[in-house]
RODO-2510 file (C-alpha; in nm, 4 decimals, decimal comma):
residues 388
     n   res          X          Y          Z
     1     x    -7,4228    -0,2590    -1,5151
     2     x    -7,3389    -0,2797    -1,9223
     3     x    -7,2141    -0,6171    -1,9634
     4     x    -6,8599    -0,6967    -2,1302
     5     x    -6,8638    -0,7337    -2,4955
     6     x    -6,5910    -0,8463    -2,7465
     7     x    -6,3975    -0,6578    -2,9125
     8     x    -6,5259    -0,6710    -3,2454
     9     x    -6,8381    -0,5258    -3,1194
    10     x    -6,6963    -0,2980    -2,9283
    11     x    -6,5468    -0,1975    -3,2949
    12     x    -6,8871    -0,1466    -3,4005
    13     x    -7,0682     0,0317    -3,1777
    14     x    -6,8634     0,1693    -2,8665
    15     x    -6,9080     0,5431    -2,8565
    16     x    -7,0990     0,5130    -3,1835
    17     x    -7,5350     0,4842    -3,0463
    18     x    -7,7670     0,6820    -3,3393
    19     x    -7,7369     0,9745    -3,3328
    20     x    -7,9922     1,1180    -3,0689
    21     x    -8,1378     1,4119    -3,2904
    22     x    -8,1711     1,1801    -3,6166
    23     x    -8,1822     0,8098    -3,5445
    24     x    -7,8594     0,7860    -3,7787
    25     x    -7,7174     0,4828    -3,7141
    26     x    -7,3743     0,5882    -3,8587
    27     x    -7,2067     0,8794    -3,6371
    28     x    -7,2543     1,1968    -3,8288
    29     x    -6,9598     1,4223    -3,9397
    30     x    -7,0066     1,7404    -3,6791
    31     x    -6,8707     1,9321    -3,9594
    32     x    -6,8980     2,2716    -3,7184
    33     x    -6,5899     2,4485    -3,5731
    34     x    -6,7841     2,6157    -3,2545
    35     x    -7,1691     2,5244    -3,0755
    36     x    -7,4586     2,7748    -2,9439
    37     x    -7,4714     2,7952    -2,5510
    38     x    -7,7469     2,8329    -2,3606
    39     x    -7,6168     3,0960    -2,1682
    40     x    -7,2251     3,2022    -2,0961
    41     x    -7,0620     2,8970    -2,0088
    42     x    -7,3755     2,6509    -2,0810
    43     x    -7,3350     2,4234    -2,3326
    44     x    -7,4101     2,1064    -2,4574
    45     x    -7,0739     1,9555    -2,3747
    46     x    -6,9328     2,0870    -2,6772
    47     x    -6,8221     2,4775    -2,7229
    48     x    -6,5225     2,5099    -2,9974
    49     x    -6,4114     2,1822    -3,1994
    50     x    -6,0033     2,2539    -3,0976
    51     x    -6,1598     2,1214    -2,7626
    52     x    -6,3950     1,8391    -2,8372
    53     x    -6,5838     1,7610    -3,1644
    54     x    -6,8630     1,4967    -3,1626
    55     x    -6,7051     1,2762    -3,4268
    56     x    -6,4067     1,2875    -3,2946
    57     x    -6,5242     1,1542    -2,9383
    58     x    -6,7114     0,8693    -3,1378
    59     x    -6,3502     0,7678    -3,2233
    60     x    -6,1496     0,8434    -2,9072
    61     x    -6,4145     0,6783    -2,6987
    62     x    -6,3907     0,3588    -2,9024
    63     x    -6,0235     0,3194    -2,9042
    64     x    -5,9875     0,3561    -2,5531
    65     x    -6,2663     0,0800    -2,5320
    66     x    -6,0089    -0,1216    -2,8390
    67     x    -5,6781    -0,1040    -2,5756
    68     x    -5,8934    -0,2397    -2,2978
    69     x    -6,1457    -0,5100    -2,4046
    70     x    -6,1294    -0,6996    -2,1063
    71     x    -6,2206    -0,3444    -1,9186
    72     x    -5,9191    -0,4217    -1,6518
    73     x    -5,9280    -0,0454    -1,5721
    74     x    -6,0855     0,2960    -1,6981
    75     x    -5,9147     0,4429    -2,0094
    76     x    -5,8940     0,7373    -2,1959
    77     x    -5,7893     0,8595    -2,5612
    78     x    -5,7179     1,1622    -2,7198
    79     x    -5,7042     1,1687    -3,1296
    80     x    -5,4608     1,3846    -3,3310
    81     x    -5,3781     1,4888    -3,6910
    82     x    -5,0975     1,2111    -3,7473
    83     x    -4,9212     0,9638    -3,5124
    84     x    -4,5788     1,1733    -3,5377
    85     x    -4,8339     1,5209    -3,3819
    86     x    -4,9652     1,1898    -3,1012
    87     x    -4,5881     1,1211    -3,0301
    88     x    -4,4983     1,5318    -2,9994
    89     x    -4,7731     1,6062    -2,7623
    90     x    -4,6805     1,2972    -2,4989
    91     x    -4,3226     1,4449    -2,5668
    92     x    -4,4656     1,7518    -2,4076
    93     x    -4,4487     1,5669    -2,0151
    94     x    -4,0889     1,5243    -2,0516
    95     x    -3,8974     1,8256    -1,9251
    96     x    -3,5534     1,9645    -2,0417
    97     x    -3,2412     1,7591    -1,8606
    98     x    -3,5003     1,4466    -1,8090
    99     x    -3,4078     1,1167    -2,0495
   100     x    -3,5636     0,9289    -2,3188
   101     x    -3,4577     0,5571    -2,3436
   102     x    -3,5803     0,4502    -2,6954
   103     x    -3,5462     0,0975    -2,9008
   104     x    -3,2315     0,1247    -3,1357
   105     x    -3,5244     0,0316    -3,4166
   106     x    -3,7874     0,2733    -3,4477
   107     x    -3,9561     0,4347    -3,7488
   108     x    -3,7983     0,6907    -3,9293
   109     x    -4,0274     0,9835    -3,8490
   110     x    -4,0257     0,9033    -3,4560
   111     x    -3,5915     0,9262    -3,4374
   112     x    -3,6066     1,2543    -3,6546
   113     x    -3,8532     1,4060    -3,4369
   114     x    -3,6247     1,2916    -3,1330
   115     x    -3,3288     1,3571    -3,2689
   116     x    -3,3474     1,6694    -3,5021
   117     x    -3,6060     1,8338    -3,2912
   118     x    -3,7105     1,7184    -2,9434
   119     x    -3,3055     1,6656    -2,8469
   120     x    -3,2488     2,0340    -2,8990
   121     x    -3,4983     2,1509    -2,6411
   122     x    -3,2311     1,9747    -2,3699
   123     x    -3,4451     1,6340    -2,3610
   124     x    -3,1907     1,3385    -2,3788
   125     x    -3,2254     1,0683    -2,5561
   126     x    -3,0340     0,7257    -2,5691
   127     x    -3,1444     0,4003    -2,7956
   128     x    -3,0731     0,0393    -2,6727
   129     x    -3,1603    -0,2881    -2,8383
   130     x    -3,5731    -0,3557    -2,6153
   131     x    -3,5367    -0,7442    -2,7136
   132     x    -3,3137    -0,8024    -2,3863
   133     x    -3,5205    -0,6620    -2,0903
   134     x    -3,1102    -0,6923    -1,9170
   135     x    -3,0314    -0,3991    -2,1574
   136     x    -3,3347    -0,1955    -2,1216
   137     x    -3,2651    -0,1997    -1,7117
   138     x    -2,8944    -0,1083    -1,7732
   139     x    -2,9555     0,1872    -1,9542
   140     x    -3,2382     0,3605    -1,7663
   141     x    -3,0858     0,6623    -1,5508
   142     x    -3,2308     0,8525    -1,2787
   143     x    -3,3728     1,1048    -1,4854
   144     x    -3,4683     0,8762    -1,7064
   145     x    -3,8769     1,0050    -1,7197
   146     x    -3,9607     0,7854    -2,0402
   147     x    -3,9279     0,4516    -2,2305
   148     x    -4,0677     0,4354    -2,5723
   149     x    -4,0735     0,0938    -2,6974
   150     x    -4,2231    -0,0128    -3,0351
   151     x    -4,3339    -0,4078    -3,0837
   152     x    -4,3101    -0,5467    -3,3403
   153     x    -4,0390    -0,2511    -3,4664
   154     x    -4,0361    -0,0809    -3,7613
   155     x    -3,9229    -0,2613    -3,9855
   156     x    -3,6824    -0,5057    -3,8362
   157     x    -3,9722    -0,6452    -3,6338
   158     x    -3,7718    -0,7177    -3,3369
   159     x    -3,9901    -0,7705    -3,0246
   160     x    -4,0034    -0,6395    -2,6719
   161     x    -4,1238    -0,8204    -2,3797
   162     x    -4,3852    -0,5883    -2,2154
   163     x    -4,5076    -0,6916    -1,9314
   164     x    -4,1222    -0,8092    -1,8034
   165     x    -3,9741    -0,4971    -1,9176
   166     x    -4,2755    -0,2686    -1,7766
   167     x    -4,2464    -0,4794    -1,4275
   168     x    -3,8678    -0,3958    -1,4329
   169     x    -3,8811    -0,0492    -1,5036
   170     x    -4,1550     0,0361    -1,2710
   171     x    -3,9433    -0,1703    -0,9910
   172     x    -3,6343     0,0815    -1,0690
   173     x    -3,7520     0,3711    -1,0775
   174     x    -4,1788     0,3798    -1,0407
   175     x    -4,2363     0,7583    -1,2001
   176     x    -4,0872     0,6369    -1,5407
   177     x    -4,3611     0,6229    -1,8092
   178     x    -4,3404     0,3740    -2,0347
   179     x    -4,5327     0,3924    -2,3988
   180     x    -4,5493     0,1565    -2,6698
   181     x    -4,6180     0,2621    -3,0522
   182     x    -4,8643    -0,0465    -3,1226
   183     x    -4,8964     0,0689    -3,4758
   184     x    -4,7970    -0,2251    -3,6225
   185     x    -5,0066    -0,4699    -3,4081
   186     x    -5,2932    -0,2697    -3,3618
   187     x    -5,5427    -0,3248    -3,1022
   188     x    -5,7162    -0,6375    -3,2479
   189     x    -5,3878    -0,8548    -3,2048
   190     x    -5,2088    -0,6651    -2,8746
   191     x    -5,3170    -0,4199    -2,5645
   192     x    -4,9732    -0,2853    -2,4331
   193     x    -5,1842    -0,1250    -2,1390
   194     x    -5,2823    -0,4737    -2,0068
   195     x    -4,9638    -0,5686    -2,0082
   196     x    -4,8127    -0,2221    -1,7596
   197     x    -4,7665     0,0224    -2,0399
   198     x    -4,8688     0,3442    -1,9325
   199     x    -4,9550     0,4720    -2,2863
   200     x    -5,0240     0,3414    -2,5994
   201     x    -4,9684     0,5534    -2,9498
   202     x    -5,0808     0,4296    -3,2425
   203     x    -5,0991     0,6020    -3,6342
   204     x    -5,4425     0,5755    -3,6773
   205     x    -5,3531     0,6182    -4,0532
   206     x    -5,2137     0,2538    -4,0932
   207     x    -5,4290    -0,0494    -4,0119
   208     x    -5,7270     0,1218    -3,7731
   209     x    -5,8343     0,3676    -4,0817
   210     x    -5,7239     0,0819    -4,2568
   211     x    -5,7651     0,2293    -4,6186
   212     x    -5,5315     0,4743    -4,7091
   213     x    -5,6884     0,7627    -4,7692
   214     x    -5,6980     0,9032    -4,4123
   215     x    -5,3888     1,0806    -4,1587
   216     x    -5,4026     1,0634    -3,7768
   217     x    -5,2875     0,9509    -3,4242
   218     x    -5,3721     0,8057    -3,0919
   219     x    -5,2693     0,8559    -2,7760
   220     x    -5,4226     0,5919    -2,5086
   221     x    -5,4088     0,6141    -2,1753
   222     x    -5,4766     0,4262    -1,8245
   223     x    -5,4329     0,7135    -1,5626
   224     x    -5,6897     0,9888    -1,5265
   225     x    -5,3878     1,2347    -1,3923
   226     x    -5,2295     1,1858    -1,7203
   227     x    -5,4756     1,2211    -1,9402
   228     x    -5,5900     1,5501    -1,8079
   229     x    -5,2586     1,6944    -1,8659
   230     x    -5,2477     1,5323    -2,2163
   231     x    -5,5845     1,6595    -2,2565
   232     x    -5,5019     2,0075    -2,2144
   233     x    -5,2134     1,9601    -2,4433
   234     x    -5,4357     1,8726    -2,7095
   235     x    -5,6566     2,1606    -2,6440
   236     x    -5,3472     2,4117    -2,6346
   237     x    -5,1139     2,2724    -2,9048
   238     x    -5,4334     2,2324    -3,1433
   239     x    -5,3175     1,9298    -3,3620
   240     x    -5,6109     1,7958    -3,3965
   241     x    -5,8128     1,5844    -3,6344
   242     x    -6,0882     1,6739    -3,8562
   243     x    -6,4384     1,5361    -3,7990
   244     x    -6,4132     1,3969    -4,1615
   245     x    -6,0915     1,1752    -4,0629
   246     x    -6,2266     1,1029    -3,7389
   247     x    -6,5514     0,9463    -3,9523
   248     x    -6,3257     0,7630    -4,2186
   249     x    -6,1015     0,6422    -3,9116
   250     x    -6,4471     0,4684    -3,7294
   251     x    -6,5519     0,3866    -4,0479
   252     x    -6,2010     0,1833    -4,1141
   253     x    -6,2241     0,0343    -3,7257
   254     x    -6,5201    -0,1363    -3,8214
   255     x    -6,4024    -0,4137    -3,9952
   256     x    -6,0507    -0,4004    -3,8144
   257     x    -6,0415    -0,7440    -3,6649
   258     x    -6,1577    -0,9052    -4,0213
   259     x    -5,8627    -0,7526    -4,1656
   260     x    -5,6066    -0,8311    -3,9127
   261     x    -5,6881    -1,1800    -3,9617
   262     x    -5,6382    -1,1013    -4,3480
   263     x    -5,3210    -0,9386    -4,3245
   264     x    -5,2006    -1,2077    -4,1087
   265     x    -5,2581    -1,5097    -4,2515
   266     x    -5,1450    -1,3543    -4,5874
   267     x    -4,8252    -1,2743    -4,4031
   268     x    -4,7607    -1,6201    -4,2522
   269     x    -4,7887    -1,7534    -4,5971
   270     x    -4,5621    -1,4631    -4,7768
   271     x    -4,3475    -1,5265    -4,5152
   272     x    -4,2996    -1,8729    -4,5783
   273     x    -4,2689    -1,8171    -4,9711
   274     x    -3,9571    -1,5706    -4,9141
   275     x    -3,7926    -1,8087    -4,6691
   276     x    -3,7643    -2,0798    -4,9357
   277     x    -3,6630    -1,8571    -5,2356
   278     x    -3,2741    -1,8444    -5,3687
   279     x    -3,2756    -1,4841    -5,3705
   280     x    -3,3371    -1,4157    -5,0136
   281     x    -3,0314    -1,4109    -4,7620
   282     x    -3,3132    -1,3863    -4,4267
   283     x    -3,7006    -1,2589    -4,3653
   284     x    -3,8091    -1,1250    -4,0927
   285     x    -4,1580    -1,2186    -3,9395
   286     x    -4,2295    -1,2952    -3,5559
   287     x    -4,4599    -1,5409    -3,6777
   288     x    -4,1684    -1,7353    -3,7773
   289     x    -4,0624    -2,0330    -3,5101
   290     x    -3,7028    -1,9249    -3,6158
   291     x    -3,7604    -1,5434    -3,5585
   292     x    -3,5741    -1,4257    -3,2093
   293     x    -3,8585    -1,2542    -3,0881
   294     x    -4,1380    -1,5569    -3,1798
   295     x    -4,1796    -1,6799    -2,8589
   296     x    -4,2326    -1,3661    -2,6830
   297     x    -4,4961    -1,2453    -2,9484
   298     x    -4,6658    -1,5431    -2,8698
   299     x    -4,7020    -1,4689    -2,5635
   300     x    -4,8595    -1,1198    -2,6317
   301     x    -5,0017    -1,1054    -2,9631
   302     x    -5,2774    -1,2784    -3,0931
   303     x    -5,1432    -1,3166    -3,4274
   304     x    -4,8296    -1,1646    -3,5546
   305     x    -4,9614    -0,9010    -3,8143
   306     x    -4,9333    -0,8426    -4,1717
   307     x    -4,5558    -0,6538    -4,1332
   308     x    -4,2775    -0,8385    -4,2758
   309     x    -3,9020    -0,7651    -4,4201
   310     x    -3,6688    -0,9264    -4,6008
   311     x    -3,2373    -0,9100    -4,6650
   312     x    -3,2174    -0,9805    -5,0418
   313     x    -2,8511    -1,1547    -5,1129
   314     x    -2,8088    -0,9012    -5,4389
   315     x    -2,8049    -0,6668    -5,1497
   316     x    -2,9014    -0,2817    -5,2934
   317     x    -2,9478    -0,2955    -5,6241
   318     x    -3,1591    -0,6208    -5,5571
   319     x    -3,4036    -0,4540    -5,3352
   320     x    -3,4491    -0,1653    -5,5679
   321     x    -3,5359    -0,4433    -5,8629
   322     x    -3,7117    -0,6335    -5,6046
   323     x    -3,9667    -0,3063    -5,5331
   324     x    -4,0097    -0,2136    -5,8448
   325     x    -4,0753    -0,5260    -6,0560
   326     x    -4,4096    -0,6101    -5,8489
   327     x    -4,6880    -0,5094    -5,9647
   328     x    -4,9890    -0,5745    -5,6995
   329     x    -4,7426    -0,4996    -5,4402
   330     x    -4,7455    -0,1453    -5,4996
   331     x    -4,4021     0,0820    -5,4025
   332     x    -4,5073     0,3672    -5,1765
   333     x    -4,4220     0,4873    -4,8009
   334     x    -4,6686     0,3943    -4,5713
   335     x    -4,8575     0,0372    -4,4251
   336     x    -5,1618    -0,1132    -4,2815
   337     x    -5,3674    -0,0537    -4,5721
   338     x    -5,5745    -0,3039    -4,7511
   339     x    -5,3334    -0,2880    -5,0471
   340     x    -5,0174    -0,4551    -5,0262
   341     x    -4,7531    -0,1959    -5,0584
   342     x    -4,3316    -0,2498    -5,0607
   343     x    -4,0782    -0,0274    -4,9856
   344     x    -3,7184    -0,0031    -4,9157
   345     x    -3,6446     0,1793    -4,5888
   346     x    -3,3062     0,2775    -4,5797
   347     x    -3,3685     0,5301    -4,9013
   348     x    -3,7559     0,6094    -4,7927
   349     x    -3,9077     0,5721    -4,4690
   350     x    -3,5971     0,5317    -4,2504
   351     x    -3,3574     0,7690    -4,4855
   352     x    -3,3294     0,9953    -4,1699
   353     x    -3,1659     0,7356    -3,9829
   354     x    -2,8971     0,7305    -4,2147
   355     x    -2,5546     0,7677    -4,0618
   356     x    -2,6794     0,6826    -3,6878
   357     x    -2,6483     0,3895    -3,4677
   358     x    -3,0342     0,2996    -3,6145
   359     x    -2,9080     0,2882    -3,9808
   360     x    -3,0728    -0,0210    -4,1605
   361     x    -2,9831    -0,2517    -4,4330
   362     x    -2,9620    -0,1036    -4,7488
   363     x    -3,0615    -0,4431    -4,9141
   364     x    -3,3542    -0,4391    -4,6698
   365     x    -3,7050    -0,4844    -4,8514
   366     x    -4,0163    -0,4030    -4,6170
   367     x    -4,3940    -0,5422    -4,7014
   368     x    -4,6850    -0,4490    -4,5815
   369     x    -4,9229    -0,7680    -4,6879
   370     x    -5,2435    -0,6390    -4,7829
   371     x    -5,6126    -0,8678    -4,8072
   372     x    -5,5653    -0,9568    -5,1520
   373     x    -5,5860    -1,2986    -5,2933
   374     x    -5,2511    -1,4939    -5,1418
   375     x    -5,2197    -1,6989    -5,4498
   376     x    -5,1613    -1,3786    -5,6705
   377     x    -4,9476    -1,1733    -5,4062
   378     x    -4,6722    -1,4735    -5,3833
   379     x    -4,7305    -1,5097    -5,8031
   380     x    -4,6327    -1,1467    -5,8324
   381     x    -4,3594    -1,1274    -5,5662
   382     x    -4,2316    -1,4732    -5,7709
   383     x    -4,2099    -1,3137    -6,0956
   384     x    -4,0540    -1,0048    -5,9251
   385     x    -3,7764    -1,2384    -5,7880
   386     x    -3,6982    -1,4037    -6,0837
   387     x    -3,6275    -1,0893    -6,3055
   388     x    -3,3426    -1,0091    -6,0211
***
């Protein structure tokens, strides 16, 4: 029987042996788009990369290993071309006249798809605020089929209780799914399928790749029945991955729990900074005492991530001085990288939220704290301040 390992070995090496033809330690890109059989319907496992790719098993194997460390229960993972083409395939169980219950704080990308294109296939969505487990039972339905819940949200970092809302859903009605978007957490500091999620969807692109310079999605998944289904999805929908992301993704895993540490450390400190500066009316960080959701993240996460925001008093024009007098915090759409970036969501990633119940803050400011020095990230975000 393999004995358990930790995770940051399992980050290392789980699907990843040398390569069996080479003795490559690293897993080769399979840079092939079909495979010789043997004869009609023999292969080697593999027969057209839209199916299955070599790489990009090396990667799904090891996140499904990531969301279950403590190997509580088989799990599977499919990879896809970007989180938002992850969230669109699992979208794919839901039928028309079936509900959506969603957190009324979710990316920008994951309400548009919902709203502008999912919504007009006669799926039904409805948002309510996943930081009161009370609310979340309220407004599930009968035909509610699926609760999407992101934790910490993006990016007013509120925080859902997992394992009481999973327990309560399950208890009303047992055939509702429930997935959690644990972009923002990633595996190294929370596994929503220990806790009664039935899927977990991550953007590979933020902290697993790790390094900006790579797209793609997860899906995770506990039950065999639906992974099958998703599996087929995959296959027939075709938004799959490359073998060359799949290999910068594993590459990026790598070193994923040294950098989570990073990012959150950095965080706690930034954090701290903002909270005693003049120009800031509130920030935002679970790893604050004061923050609503603190005492549930401590309770599920092993640190609380490098994700933070910020209200500036100034309001608008404060945040757009704030963004773009840094200058190691670098303004650009996206997070998890090794960079610190900044960005202010209402006018970038959350614009398509404008005019709905999810609108944000227009003098919100969200950072993504990268592994750079702290000393020079809270020097440049003080000089930035003080020209406001």
């Amino acid at each position: 029987m393999k004995s358990k390992q930790h995770f940051e070995t399992l980050a290392i090496h789980e699907g990843q042996a040398p390569d069996s033809a080479t003795g490559a330690i690293i897993t080769p890109i399979y840079q092939t788009s079909t495979y010789a059989q043997e004869q009609i319907g023999i292969t080697k496992g593999f027969d057209y990369s839209r199916t299955a790719n070599p790489t990009r098993l090396a990667l799904e194997q090891c996140l499904a290993a990531l969301e279950n460390p403590e190997q509580l229960q088989p799990t599977y993972s499919l990879a896809f071309s970007s989180g938002l083409a992850a969230t669109d395939t699992l979208l794919r169980l839901i039928k028309p006249g079936e509900h959506v219950l969603a957190s009324n704080d979710v990316y920008g990308g994951t309400f548009r798809l919902f709203d502008k294109i999912v919504k007009n296939y006669g799926v039904q969505f409805s948002y309510t605020d996943i930081t009161d487990p009370n609310l979340v039972e309220t407004a599930l339905r009968p035909e509610t089929r699926l609760v999407w819940l992101e934790t910490p949200t993006n990016p007013l970092l509120k925080i859902a209780d997992i394992a009481e809302i999973s327990r309560r859903v399950k208890a009303r009605y047992a055939q509702t799914l429930i997935a959690v978007d644990n972009t923002f957490a990633s595996p190294y500091l929370q596994q929503p399928l220990s806790l009664g999620a039935d899927f977990v969807v991550h953007s590979t692109t933020k902290y697993l790749s790790g390094h900006s310079d790579v797209i793609g999605g997860a899906i995770i998944i506990k039950d065999i029945g639906l992974y099958e289904k998703l599996k087929f999805l995959q296959n027939a929908i075709g938004a799959i991955p490359g073998p060359q992301d799949c290999w910068l993704t594993l590459r990026g895993i790598k070193t994923l729990a040294l950098r989570m540490e990073r990012h959150s450390s950095n965080a706690t400190e930034v954090a701290n900074f903002l909270g005693n500066h003049s120009a800031i009316e509130s920030v935002i960080y679970p790893g604050l005492e004061r923050h609503p959701g603190h005492i549930v993240a401590k309770k599920q996460m092993k640190l609380y991530g490098g994700m933070l925001s910020v209200i500036l008093k100034g309001g608008a024009p404060a945040a757009k001085k704030l963004v773009e007098g840094t200058k190691i915090f670098t303004l650009a759409e996206s997070l998890g990288g090794v960079e610190s970036l900044i960005e202010v969501p209402a006018v970038m990633t959350h614009a398509s939220v404008a005019g709905s119940a999810l609108e944000v803050p227009a003098g919100l400011v969200r950072l993504s704290v990268g592994i750079e020095n702290i000393t020079d990230l809270i020097q440049d975000l003080e000089q930035a301040l003080t020209a406001i």
